[in-house]
Structure formats: structure tokens, C-alpha cells
C-alpha positions as CSV (number, residue, x, y, z in Angstrom):
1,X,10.5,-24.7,-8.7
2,X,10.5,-21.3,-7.1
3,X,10.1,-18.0,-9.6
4,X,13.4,-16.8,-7.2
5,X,15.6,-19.8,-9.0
6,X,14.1,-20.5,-12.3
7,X,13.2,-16.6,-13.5
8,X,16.2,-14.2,-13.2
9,X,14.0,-11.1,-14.2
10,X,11.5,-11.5,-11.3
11,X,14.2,-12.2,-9.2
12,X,16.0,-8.8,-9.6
13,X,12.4,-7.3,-9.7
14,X,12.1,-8.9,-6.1
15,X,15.2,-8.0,-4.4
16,X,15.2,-4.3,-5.9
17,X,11.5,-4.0,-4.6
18,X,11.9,-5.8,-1.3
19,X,14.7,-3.3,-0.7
20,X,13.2,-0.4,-1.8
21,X,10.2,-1.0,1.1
22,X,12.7,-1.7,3.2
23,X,13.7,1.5,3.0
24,X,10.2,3.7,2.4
25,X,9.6,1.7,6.2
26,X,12.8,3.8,7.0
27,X,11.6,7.0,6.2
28,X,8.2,6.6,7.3
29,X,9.9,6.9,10.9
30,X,12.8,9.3,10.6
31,X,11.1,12.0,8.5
32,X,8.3,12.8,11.1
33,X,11.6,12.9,13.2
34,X,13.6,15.0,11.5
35,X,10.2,17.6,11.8
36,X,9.9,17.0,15.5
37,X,13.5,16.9,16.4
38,X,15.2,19.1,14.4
39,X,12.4,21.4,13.2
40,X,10.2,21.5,16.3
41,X,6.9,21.1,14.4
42,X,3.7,21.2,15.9
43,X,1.4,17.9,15.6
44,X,-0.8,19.6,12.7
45,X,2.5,20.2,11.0
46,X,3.8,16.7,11.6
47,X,0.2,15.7,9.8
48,X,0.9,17.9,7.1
49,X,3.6,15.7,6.0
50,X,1.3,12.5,5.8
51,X,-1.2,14.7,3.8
52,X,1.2,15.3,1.5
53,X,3.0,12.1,0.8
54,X,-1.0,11.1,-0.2
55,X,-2.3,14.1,-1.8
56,X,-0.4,13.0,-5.0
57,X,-2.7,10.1,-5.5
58,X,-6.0,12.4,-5.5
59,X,-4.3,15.3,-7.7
60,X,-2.7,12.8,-10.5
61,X,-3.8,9.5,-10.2
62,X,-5.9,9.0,-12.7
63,X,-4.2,11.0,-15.6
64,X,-1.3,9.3,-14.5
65,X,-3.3,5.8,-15.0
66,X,-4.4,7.2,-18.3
67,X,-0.8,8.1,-19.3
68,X,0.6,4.4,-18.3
69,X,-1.4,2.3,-20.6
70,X,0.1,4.1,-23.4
71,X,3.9,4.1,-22.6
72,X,6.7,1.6,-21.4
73,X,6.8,1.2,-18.1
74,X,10.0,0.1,-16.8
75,X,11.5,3.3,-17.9
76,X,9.3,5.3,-15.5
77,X,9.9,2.9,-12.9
78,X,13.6,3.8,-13.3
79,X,13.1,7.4,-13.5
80,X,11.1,7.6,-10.1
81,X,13.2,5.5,-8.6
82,X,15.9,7.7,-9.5
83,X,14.0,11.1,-8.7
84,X,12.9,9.7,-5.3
85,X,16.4,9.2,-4.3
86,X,17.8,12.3,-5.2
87,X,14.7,14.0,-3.6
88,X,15.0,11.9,-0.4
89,X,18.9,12.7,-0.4
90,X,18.4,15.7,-0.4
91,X,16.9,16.2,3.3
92,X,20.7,15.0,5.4
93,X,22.0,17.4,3.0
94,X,20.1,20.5,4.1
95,X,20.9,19.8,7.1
96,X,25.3,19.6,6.5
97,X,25.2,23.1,4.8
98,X,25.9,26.6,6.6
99,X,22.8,28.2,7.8
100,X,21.0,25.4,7.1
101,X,18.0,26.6,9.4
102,X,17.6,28.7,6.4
103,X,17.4,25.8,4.3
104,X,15.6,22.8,6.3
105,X,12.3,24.3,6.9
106,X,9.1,22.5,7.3
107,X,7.8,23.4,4.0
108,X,11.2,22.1,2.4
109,X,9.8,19.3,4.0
110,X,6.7,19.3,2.9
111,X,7.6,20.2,-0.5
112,X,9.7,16.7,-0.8
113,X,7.3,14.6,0.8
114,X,4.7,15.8,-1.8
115,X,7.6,15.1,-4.8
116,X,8.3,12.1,-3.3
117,X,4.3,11.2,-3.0
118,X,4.3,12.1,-7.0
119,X,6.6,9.8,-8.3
120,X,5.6,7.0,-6.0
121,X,2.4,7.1,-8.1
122,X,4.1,7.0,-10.8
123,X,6.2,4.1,-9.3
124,X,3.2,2.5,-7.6
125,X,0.9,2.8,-11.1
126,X,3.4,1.0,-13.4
127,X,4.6,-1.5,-11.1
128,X,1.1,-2.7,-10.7
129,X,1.3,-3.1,-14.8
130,X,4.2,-4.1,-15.3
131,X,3.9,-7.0,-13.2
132,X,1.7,-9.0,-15.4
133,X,3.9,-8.5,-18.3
134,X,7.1,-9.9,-15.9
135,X,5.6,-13.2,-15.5
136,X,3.5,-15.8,-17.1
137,X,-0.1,-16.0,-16.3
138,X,0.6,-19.4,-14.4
139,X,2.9,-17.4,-12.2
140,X,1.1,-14.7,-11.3
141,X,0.1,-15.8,-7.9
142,X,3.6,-17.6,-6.7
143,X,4.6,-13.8,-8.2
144,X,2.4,-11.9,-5.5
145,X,2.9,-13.9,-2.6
146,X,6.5,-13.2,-2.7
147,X,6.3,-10.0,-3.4
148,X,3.8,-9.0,-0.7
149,X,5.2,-11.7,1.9
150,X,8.9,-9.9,1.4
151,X,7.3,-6.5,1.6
152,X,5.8,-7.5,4.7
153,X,9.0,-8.9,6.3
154,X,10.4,-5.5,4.6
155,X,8.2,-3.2,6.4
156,X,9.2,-4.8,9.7
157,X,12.8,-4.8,9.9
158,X,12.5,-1.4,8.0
159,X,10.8,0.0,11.3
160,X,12.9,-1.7,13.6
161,X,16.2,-0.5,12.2
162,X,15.0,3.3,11.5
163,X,14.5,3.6,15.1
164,X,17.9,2.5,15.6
165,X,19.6,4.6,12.9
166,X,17.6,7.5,13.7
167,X,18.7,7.0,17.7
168,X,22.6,6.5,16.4
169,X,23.2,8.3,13.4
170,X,20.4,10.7,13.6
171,X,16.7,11.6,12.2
172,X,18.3,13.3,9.0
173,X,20.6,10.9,8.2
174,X,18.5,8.3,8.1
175,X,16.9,9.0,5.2
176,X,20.0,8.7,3.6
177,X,19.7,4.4,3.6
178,X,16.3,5.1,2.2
179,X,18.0,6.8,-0.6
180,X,20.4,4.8,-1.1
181,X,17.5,1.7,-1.6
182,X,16.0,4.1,-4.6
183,X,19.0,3.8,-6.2
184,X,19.7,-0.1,-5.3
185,X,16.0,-1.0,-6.6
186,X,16.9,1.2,-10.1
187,X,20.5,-1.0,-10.6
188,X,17.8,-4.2,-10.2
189,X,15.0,-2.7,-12.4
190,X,18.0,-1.8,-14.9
191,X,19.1,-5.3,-15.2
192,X,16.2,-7.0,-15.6
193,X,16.8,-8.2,-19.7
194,X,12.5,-8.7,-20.7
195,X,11.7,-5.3,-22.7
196,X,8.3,-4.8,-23.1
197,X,6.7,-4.1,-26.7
198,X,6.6,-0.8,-27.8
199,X,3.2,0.7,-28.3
200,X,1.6,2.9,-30.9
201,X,-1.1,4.1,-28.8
202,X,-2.2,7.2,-29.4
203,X,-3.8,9.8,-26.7
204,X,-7.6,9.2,-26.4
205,X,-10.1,11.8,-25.2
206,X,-12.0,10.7,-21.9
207,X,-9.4,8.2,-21.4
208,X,-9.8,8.5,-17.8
209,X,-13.5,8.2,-18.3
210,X,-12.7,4.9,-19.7
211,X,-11.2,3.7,-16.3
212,X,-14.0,5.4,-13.8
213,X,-16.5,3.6,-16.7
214,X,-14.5,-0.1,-16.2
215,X,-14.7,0.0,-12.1
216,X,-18.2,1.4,-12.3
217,X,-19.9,-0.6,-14.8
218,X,-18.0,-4.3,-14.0
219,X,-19.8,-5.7,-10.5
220,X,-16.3,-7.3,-9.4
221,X,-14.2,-4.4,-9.9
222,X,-16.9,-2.0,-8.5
223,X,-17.1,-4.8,-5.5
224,X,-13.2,-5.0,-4.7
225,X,-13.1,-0.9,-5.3
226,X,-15.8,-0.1,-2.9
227,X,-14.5,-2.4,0.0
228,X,-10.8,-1.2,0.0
229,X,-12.2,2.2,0.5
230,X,-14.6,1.2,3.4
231,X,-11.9,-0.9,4.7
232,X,-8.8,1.6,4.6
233,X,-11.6,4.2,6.5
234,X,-11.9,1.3,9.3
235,X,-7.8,0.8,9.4
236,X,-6.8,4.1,9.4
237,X,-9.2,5.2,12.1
238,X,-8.2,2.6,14.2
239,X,-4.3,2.7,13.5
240,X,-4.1,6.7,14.3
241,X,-4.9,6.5,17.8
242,X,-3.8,2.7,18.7
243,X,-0.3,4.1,19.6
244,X,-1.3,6.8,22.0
245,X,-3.8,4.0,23.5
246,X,-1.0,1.4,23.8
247,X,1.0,4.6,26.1
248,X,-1.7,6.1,27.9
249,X,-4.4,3.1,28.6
250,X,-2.0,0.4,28.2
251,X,0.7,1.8,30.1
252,X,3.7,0.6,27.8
253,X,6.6,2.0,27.4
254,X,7.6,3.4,24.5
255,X,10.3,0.4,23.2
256,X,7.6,-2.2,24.0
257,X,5.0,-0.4,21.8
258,X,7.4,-0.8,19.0
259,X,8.7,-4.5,19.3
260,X,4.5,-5.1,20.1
261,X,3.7,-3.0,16.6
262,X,6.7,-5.1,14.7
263,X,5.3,-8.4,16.1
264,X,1.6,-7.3,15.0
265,X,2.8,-6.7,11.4
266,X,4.9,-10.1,11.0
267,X,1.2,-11.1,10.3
268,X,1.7,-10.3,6.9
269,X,4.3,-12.1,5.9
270,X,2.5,-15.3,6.9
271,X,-0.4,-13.5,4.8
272,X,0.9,-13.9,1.6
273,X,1.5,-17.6,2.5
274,X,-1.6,-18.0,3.5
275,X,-3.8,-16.3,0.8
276,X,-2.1,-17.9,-1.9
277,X,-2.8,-21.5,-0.7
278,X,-6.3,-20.9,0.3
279,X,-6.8,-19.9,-3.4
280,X,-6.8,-23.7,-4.2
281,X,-9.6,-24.0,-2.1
282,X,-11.3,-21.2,-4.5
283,X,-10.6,-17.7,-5.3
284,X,-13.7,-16.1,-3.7
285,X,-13.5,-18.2,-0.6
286,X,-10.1,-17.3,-0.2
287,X,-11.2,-14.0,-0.2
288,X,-14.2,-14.0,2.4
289,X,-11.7,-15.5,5.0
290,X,-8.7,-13.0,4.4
291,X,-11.3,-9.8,4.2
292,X,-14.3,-11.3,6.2
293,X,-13.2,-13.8,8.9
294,X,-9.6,-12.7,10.2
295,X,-10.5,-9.6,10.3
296,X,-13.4,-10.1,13.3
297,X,-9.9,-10.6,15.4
298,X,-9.6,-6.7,15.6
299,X,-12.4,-6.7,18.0
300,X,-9.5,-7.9,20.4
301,X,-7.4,-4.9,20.0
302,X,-9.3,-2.5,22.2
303,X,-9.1,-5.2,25.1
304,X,-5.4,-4.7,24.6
305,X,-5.8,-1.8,27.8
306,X,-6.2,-5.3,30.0
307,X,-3.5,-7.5,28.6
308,X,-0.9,-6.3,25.6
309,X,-1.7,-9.9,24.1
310,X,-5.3,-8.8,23.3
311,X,-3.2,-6.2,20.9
312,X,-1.0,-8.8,19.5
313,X,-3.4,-11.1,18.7
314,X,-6.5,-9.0,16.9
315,X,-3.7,-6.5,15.1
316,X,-1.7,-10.1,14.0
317,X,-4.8,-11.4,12.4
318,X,-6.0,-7.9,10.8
319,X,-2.4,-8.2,9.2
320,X,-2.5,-11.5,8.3
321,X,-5.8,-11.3,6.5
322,X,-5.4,-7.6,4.7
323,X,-2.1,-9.1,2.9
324,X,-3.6,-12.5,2.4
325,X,-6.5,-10.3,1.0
326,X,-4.0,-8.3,-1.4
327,X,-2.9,-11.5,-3.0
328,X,-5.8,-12.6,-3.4
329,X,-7.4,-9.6,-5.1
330,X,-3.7,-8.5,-7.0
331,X,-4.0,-12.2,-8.9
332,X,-7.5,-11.9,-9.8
333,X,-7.1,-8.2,-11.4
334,X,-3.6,-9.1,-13.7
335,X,-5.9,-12.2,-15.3
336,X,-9.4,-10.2,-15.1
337,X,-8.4,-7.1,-16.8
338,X,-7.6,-5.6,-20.1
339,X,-4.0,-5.3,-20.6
340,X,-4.5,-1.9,-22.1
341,X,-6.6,-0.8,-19.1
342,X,-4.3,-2.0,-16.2
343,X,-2.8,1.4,-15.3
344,X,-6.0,3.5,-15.4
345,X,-8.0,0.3,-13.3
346,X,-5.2,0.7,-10.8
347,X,-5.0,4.6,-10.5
348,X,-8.8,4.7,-10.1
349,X,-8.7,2.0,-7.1
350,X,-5.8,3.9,-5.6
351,X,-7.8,7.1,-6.1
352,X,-10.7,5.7,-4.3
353,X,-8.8,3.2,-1.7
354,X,-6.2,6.2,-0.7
355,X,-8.4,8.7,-0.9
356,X,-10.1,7.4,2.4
357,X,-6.9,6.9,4.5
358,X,-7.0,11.1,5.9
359,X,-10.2,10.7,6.5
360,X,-10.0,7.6,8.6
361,X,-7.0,9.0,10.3
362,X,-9.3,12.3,11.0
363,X,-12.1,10.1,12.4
364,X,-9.9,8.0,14.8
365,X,-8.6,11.0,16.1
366,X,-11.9,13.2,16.3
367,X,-13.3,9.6,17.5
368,X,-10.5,10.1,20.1
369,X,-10.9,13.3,21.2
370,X,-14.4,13.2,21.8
371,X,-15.6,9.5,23.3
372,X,-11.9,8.5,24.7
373,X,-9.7,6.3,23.1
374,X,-10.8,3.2,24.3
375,X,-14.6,4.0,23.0
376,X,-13.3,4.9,19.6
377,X,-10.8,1.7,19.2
378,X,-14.2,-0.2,19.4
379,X,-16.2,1.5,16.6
380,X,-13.3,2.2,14.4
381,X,-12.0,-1.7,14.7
382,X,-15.7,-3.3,14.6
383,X,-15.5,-1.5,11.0
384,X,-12.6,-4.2,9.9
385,X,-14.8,-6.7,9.7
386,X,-18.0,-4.6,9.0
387,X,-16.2,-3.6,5.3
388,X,-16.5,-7.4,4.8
389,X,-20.3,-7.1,4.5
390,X,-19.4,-5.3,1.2
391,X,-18.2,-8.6,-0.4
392,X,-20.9,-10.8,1.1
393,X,-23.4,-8.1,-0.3
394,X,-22.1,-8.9,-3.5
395,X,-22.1,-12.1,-6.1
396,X,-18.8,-13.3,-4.8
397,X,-21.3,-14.6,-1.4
398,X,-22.5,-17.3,-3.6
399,X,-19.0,-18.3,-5.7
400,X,-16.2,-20.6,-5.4
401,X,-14.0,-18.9,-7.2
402,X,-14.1,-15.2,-8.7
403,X,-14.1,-15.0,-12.9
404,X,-10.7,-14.9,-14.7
405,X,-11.6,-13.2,-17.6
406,X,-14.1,-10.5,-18.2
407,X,-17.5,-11.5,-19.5
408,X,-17.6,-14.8,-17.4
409,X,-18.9,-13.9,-14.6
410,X,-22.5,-13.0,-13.6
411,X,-24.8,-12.6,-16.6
412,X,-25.0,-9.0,-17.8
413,X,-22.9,-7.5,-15.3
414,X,-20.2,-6.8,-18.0
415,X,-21.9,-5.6,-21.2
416,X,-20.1,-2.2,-20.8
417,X,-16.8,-3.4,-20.5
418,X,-16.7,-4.9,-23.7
419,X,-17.3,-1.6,-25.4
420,X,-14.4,0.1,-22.9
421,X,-12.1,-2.2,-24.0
422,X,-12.5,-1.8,-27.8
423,X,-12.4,2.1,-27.0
């Protein structure tokens, strides 16, 4: 039977989390809004925002990994949850008080997107924990296919409706629903009954060591680490300038660019279905296709100046594969790794993965700028598949299925973590 009828817990963890992207996909259109419309912000300014939503994860990622593995987490989900409401609550309301030219600036803006951006790691860090604790080990992959399938659906009805609310209730006020899904997604979070042990763990020095030690010295996490990096570079160069090549080369209007976008990320919801069925064909194979083989349909999307289909097509099977990917590789690390090391693991990957999504934004545009659009969509989308090469490089080439438990995979490769995890 489905975890969403048999396991109350992970239901309310689901519906407060598929809510809660619904409304991040909200604000990730009506704040840049609110600094165009109502601010009249310059580009740089409006990329200044982005910067600083991110710049969280590179300034206290990994202390805040460190800090995870040795404290509950549901209560910090609940107090981020709760913060990043308020925070985000706060923006409409700058806007409804006298003089409030005074009040909603662009750095007021930037100051809450970088707040925001802080307890979303926090967030972001012990969800990825606290997930394996949730659910049995049997579970864990039913568990991540609905969770990143609903995201996915999430995301996409998130982006149609903020530009709807934004064009009928206004940019500002639109960031009130995305409040107001913080605060749903902490009612859900509190009312989930499983507590999780207490633990005794004391403070270690060089405990962030201990997590930069367990990617670098463990061939599969050192593997997966290095190819979300190389592949977020790829994404983000080709995602920062595939908008203003759908308007000027493409010639579409502005509506049709959206519903074409919406249509492209609907590949992710078939994603999670599809990475966690190919599993039973083996874990590394289901892999190679999500990361390696869908991913070669990007090279369609700079043909998309010819026929908006070409777009549909490559960016739907770049969607379908990354999510199908993240299933993949979110069921592998909950049964590969330590427990005790899970928030550190995850706040070093994010600090490597994220920490490459300005730059690729900065190449696609400097791409842009100098060769022409069409010229950089090719480079930047041949490196989808290209990041692939990083896997096949790799022992999970010559594997079935990737090791479930540290120590069992290839010969040697682990001797470290053994001594990290008894730290």
C-alpha cells in the first residue's frame, strides 16, 4: 500500500512540504517583481537577489551540517519554517505602511532574501536528515519519489499561479501565499507524532573536517559530489539565457514562454516515477540513464529558434532525468551513510553543488553576451550530458547497482570512512 495511506507521519511531512514548494515557486517569481515593479531595480540589482538567496549555503553550510548531526531536527525545521514566514510576510507589509518608499528598499530586499536563504539551509540540511529517520529503510525510495514527484508538480503550478496573483493582486502581495505556506508546512511538521531520540553528542573539533574527509576519501560520495557540481554549472548556464533566447530568437511571446517553461518542467514529475522503477533494474544503471542518457535530449533545446517543440522536448527530458537522478542518488545516500554524518554529508554536497549555480548563471550570460545566444545555448547544453562522463569515469561504469552500506563497495576505496565514522 502507498506510504500516503498506511504512514500518517509521512503523510503530513508530504502535504506540509509539497505546499511549502508550492509556495517558494511563488516567490521565486513575485519577488524579482516586486524589485522591478515597485522598486525599479536595475538587472545587476535584480541578480543581487538571486546571489543572496544562495550565498547562505557558501557562508554556513557546513557548520550548519556540523551543528545538525548533534541536535533534533524537527524542531529546527519548525523554527525556519516559522522565521521564513514571518520574514517573507514581511515584504506586502512594507509596502501597506506610510512612507513606505522609506521602508521597501532594495537592500530591505536583499536583506530578507539572504535571511530567508539562511534558514532554508537550515530547513534544507535537516530535512535531508530527518527523512531517513521518518521512514523505514524499505520505504525510503517509495518516500523520495513522492516527495520529489509532488515537488515537481509543486514547482509548476507554483509558477503558473504567481504569475496570476502577481498580475491580480500584485508583486507584493504575492508573497503573502508563500507565507502563509511556511506556516501551513510548520502546522504539518507539528503534528507529525515520531520524536526522534535525543542525543548526547557533544561538540567535536574539526567536525566539519569530518564531513569534507567523508565526501573526499569515499569514491561514491566523491563521484555523486563532483557531478552535481559539473552538472548544476551546465544547467545554470544554459537556464540564464534560455528565456531571453525563447523572446528574441524564438520570437514567442511572453505568455507562451511561460506555459512552454511549465510544460518543460512537468518532466519531473514523471521523473520521480521513472527513477524509482528503473531502480529495479539496478541502482547504478538507473543512474547512467537519468544523469547520462536523457540528458543528451538538451542538445535539442538550442534548435528550439526553428520550432518551440525542439524546446519542449530536450528541456522535458533534462527534467525528467535530473529528478529521476535525485531519487536515485537521495535513496542511495539515506542507506549509504552514517546516521551521525548525514547533516554534514549534505551541507558539504550543497556547498559544492550550489556553490556552482552563480557561476553557471555568469557563464551563460557572459557566454551570451559575447558568441550570441544561440552559440552559447549549444556549449552550455552539450555540458548536460558531458557531466555524465563524470559517472562513467567512475566505478559505477562497471556496476549494477551502487553499494548500500559503506565498506561494500570497491575494495579499499573506503578505509577512511571507517575511522570518520568512529570519530
Amino acid at each position: 500500500m502507498s506510504l500516503l495511506r498506511t504512514h500518517r507521519d509521512f503523510r503530513l511531512f508530504w502535504i506540509g512540504e509539497t505546499i511549502n514548494r508550492f509556495g517558494s515557486a511563488i516567490s521565486s517569481v513575485a519577488l524579482p517583481l516586486v524589485a522591478i515593479s515597485m522598486l525599479d531595480a536595475t538587472t545587476f540589482e535584480v541578480g543581487l537577489l538571486t546571489a543572496a538567496a544562495w550565498a547562505p549555503w557558501l557562508l554556513i553550510g557546513l557548520p550548519t551540517g556540523a551543528w545538525i548531526d548533534r541536535v533534533r531536527r524537527r524542531p529546527l525545521m519548525l523554527v525556519s519554517s516559522a522565521v521564513s514566514g514571518l520574514l517573507l510576510a514581511m515584504v506586502p507589509l512594507a509596502g501597506l505602511v506610510p512612507l513606505a518608499g522609506d521602508v521597501l528598499t532594495i537592500e530591505f530586499l536583499l536583506v530578507i532574501a539572504g535571511l530567508v536563504g539562511a534558514a532554508s539551509v537550515v530547513f534544507q540540511t535537516a530535512y535531508t536528515a530527518y527523512l531517513p529517520t521518518l521512514l523505514d529503510p524499505s520505504d525510503h525510495a517509495e518516500g523520495n519519489a513522492k516527495l520529489h514527484g509532488s515537488a515537481s508538480a509543486a514547482q509548476i503550478a507554483g509558477l503558473g499561479c504567481g504569475g496570476l496573483l502577481v498580475q491580480f493582486a500584485g508583486a507584493a502581495n504575492a508573497l503573502f501565499v508563500d507565507a502563509a505556506s511556511f506556516l501551513v508546512a510548520l502546522g504539518c511538521l507539528a503534528a507529525i507524532r515520531f520524536r526522534e531520540r535525543r542525543t548526547n553528542a557533544p561538540r567535536q573539533a574539526g567536525a566539519i573536517r569530518e564531513g569534507i574527509r567523508l565526501v573526499a576519501h569515499d569514491v561514491w560520495l566523491r563521484t555523486l559530489t563532483i557531478f552535481g557540481a559539473v552538472s548544476n554549472l551546465a544547467l545554470m548556464g544554459y537556464q540564464a539565457i534560455v528565456v531571453v533566447f525563447l523572446v528574441r530568437e524564438a520570437g514567442l511571446t511572453a505568455g507562451t514562454v511561460g506555459t512552454l517553461i511549465a510544460a518543460a518542467s512537468s518532466g519531473g514529475v514523471l521523473g520521480a516515477l521513472v527513477g524509482r522503477r528503473t531502480m529495479r533494474f539496478g541502482t547504478a544503471r538507473a543512474l547512467l540513464l537519468c544523469e547520462l542518457g536523457l540528458p543528451t535530449l538538451a542538445l535539442l533545446i538550442p534548435l528550439g529558434g526553428a520550432s518551440p517543440w525542439f524546446y519542449l522536448v530536450g528541456a522535458f527530458g533534462v527534467s525528467l532525468g535530473v529528478v529521476g537522478g535525485n531519487v536515485v542518488k537521495a535513496t542511495f545516500l539515506q542507506s549509504y551513510c552514517p546516521p551521525d554524518l548525514f547533516g554534514r554529508l549534505t551541507a558539504t554536497n550543497a556547498f559544492v553543488n550550489y556553490g556552482t549555480i552563480p557561476l553557471g548563471a555568469l557563464l551563460g550570460g557572459t557566454l551570451g553576451q559575447t558568441l550570441g545566444l544561440t552559440p552559447a545555448l549549444w556549449i552550455t547544453t552539450a555540458g548536460a550530458p558531458l557531466a555524465g562522463l563524470v559517472l562513467l569515469a567512475s566505478p559505477i561504469r562497471g556496476r549494477r547497482d551502487l553499494p548500500t552500506h559503506q565498506g561494500t563497495g570497491v575494495p579499499g576505496t573506503t578505509a577512511d570512512s571507517s575511522r570518520i565514522r568512529t570519530a
